[in-house]
C-alpha positions in Angstrom: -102.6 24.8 2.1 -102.6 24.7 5.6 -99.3 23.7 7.9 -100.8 20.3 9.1 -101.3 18.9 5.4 -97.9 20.4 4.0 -96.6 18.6 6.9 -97.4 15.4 5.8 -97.0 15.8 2.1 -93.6 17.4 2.5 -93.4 13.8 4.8 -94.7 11.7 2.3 -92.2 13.2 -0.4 -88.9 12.4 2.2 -90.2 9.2 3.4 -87.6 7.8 0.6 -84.7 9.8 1.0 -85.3 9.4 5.1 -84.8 6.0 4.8 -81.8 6.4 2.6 -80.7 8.6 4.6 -81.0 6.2 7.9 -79.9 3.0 6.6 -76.2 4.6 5.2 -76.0 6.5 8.0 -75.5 3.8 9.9 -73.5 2.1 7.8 -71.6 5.1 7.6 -71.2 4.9 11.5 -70.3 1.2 12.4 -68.4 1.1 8.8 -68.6 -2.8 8.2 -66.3 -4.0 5.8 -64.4 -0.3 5.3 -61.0 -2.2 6.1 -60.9 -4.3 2.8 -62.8 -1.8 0.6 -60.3 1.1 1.4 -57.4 -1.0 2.1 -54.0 0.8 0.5 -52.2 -1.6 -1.8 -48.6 -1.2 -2.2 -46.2 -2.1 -4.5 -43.5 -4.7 -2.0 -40.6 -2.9 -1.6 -36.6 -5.0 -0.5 -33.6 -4.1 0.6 -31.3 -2.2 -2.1 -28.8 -4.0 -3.3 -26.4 -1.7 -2.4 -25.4 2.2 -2.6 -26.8 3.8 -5.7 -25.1 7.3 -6.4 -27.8 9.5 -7.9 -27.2 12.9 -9.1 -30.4 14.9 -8.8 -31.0 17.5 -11.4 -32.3 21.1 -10.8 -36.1 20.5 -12.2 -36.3 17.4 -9.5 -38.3 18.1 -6.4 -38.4 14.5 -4.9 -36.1 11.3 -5.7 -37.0 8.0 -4.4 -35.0 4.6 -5.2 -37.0 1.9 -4.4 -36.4 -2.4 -5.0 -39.6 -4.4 -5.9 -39.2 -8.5 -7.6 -38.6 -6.7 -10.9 -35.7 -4.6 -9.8 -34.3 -1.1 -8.8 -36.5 1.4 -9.5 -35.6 5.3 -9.3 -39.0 8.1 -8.8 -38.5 11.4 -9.3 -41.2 14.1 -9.2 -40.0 17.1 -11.5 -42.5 19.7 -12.4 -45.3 18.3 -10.2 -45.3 14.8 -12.2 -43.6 11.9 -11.3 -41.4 9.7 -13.5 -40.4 6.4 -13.3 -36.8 6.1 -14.3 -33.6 3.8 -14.5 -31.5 4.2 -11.8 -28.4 3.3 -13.6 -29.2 5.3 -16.8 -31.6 7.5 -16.2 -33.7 7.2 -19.0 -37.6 6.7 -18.5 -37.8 3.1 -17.4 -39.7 0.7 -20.0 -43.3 -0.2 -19.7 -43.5 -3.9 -17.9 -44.6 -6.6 -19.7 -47.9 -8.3 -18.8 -45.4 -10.9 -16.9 -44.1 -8.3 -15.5 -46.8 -6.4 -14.5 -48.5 -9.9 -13.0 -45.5 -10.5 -11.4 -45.2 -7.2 -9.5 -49.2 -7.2 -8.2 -49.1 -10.8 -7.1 -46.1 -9.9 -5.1 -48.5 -7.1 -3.6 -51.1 -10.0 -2.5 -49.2 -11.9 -0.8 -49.9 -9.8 2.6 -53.7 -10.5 1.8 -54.0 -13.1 -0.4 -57.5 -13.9 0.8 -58.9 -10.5 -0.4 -57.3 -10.8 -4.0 -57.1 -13.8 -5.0 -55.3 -14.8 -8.4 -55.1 -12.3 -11.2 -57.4 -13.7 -14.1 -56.9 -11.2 -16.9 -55.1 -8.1 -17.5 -55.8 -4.9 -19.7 -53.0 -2.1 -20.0 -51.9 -1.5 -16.2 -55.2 -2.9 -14.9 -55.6 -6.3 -13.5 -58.7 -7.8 -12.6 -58.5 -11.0 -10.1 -60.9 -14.0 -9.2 -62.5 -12.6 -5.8 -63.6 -9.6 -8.1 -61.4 -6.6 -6.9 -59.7 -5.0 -9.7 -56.2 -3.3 -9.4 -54.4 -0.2 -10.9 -50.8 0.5 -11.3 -49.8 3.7 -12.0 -46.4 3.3 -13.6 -45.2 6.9 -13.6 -45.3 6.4 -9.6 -45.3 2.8 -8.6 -48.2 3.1 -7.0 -51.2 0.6 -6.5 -54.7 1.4 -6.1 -57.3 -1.2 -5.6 -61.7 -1.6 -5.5 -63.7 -4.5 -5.1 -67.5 -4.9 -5.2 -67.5 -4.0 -2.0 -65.8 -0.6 -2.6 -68.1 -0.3 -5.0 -71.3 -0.9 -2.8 -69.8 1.8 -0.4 -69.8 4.7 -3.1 -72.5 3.6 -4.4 -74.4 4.1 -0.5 -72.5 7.5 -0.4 -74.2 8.3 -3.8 -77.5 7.6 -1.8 -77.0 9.3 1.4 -75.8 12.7 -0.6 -78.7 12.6 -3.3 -76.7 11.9 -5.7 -79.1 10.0 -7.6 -78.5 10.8 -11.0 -75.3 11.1 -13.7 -75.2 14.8 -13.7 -73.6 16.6 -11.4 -75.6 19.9 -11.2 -78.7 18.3 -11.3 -77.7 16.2 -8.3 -76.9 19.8 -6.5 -80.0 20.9 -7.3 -81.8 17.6 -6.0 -79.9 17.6 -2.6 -81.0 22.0 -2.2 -84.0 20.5 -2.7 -84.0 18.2 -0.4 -82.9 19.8 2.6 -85.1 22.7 1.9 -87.9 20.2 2.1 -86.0 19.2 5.2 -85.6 22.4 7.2 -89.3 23.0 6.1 -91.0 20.1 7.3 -89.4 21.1 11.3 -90.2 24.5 10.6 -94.1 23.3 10.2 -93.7 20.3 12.9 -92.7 23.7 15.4 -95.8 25.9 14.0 -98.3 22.7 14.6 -96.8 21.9 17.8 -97.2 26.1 19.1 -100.3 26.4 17.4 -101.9 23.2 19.3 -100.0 24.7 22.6 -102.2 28.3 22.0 
């Protein structure tokens, strides 16, 4: 086949993934709407009460006493996991209820009620809110994590610009090799039909 007409099949093939490629690019350059998708949700900390004398023990690496609306809480990370634990007893602290685990997220709103709304149903340590973001509390840490539709319109561009158009990984390796082969192969010809109409 001769350079000209690979040229514009292999164009013809990338025309798809071009545009893909374009479109999130930019996106990925003036980032509109990154702030709220990627914001970091925390658990809303107060002042202690007053000293708490903790005695670490050996297999403890970090210790952190922290006060939210339900109370004292004491983390500790031992052997690279973190445990959430009674501060006065020590003992692993109990699961909240779903009041309790309501109460503690919509305290987290409250510095952006706008983006979260009201909670409108719960399920284990996931809540899921009226403006459609859903929210994650990792117990074991106190930690929030957060994604909205918007979040999820931003991986999902990501999934596009990287070729990452199907549900298995190695096939989606093998689909983005391909793709910048066809890439690196379509300048490589551009170059031998531009030299070949300079001779």
């Amino acid at each position: 086949m001769k350079s000209r007409k690979l040229h514009k099949l292999i164009g013809l093939i990338l025309v798809l993934p071009m545009l893909g490629w374009t479109f999130t690019g930019l996106v990925f350059f003036i980032k509109p709407g990154y702030q709220g998708a990627y914001e970091q949700l925390s658990v809303k900390t107060y002042p202690l009460s007053g000293p708490i004398t903790i005695i670490p023990q050996d297999n403890w690496q970090e210790v952190r006493v922290v006060k939210t609306v339900l109370g004292e809480h004491l983390i500790v990370k031992a052997n690279n996991k973190s445990q959430h634990l009674d501060p006065t007893t020590l003992l692993a602290m109990p699961e909240p209820t779903t009041l309790q685990l309501e109460t503690l997220i919509n305290d987290a709103f409250t510095d952006n009620q706008a983006r979260y709304g009201d909670i409108i149903s719960t399920d284990g340590f996931t809540a899921k809110t009226n403006t459609g973001v859903e929210v994650v509390l990792n117990w074991s840490s106190l930690r929030l994590s957060q994604q909205g539709q918007d979040t999820q319109l931003i991986n999902l561009l990501y999934q596009v610009h990287y070729l990452q158009w199907t549900p298995f990984k190695e096939l989606n390796q093998v689909v983005g090799i391909f793709g910048l082969i066809l890439l690196i192969s379509l300048t490589v010809l551009g170059v031998r039909i531009y030299l070949k109409q300079r001779v």
